[in-house]
Residue frames as qw, qx, qy, qz and C-alpha x, y, z in Angstrom:
[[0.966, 0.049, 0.135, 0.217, -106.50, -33.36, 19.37],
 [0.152, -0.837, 0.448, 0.277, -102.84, -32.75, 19.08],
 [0.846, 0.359, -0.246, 0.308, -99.85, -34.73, 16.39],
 [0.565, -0.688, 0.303, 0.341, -96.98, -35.35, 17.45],
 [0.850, 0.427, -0.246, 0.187, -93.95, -35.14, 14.49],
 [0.705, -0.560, 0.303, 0.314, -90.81, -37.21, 16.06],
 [0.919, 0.340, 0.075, 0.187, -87.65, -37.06, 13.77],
 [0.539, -0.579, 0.122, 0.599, -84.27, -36.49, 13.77],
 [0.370, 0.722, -0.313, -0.494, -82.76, -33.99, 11.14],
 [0.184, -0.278, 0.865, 0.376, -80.80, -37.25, 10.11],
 [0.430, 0.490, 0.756, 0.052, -83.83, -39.15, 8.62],
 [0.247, 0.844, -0.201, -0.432, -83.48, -35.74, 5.91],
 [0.239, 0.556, -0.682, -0.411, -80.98, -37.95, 4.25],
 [0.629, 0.192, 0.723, -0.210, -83.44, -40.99, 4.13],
 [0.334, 0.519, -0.361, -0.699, -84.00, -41.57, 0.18],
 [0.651, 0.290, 0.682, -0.166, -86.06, -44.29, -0.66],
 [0.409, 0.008, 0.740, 0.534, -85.93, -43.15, -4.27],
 [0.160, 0.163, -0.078, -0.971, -87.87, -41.10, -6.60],
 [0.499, -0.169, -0.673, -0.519, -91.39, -41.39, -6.70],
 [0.452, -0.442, -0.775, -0.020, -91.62, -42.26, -3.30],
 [0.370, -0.831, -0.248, -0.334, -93.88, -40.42, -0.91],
 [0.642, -0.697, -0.007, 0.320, -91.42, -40.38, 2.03],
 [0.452, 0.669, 0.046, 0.588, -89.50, -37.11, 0.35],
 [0.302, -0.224, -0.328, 0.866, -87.13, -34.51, 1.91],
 [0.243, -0.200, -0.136, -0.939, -89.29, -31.72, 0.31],
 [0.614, -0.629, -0.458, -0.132, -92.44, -33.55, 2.92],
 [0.702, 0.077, -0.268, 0.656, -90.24, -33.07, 5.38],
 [0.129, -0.132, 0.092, 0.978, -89.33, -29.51, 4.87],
 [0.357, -0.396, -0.547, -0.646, -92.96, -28.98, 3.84],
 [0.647, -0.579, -0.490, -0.074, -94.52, -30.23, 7.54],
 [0.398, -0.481, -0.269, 0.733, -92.07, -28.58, 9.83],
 [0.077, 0.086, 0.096, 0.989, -92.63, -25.09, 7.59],
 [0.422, -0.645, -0.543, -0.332, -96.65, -25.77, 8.10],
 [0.668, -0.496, -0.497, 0.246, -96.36, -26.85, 11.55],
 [0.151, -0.928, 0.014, -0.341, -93.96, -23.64, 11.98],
 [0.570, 0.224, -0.612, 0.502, -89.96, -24.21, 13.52],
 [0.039, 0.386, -0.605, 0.695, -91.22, -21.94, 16.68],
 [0.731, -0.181, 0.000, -0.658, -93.79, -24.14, 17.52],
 [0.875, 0.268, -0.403, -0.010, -91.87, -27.19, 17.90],
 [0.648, -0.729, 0.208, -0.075, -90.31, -28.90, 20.86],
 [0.548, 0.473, -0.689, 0.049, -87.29, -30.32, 20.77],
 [0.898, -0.268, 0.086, -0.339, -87.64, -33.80, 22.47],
 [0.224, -0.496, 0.832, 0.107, -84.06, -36.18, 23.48],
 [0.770, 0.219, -0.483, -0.354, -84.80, -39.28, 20.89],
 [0.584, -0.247, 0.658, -0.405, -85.19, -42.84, 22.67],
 [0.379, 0.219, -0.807, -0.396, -85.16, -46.22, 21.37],
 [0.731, -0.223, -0.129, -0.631, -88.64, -47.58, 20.92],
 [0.698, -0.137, 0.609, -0.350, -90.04, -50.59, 22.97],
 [0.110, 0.034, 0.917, 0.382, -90.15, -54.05, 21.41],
 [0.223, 0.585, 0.689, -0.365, -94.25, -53.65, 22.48],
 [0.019, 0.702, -0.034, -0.711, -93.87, -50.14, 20.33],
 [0.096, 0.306, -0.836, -0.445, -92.25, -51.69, 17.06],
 [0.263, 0.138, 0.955, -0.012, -94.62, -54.31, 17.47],
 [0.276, 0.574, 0.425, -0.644, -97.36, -51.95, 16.08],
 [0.270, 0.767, -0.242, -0.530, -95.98, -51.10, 13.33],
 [0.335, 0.548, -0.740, -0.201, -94.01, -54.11, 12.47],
 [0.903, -0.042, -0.393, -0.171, -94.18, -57.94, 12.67],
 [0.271, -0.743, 0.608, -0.065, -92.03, -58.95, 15.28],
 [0.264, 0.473, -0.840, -0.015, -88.80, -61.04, 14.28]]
């Protein structure tokens, strides 16, 4: 089985606030696991409504 992590460097200044789990230092924690030369770099793409729809209620 393979993961896949998608993100741009922007989503680094994401800050939901303290306490919450979605932290730069995760972040910077999974790409130092995972290892920078192991890592593709992939042209971001804005998802499908079908895509969203997984995750989210749709509107």
């Amino acid at each position: 089985m393979s993961a896949i992590f998608l993100a741009e460097d922007i989503a680094r200044q994401h800050d939901p606030g303290p306490g919450h789990p979605e932290q730069v230092a995760r972040w910077d924690a999974a790409v130092a696991g995972v290892g920078l030369e192991k890592l593709s770099v992939v042209t971001p793409r804005t998802a499908t409504e079908d895509e969203l729809a997984l995750v989210h209620s749709r509107a």
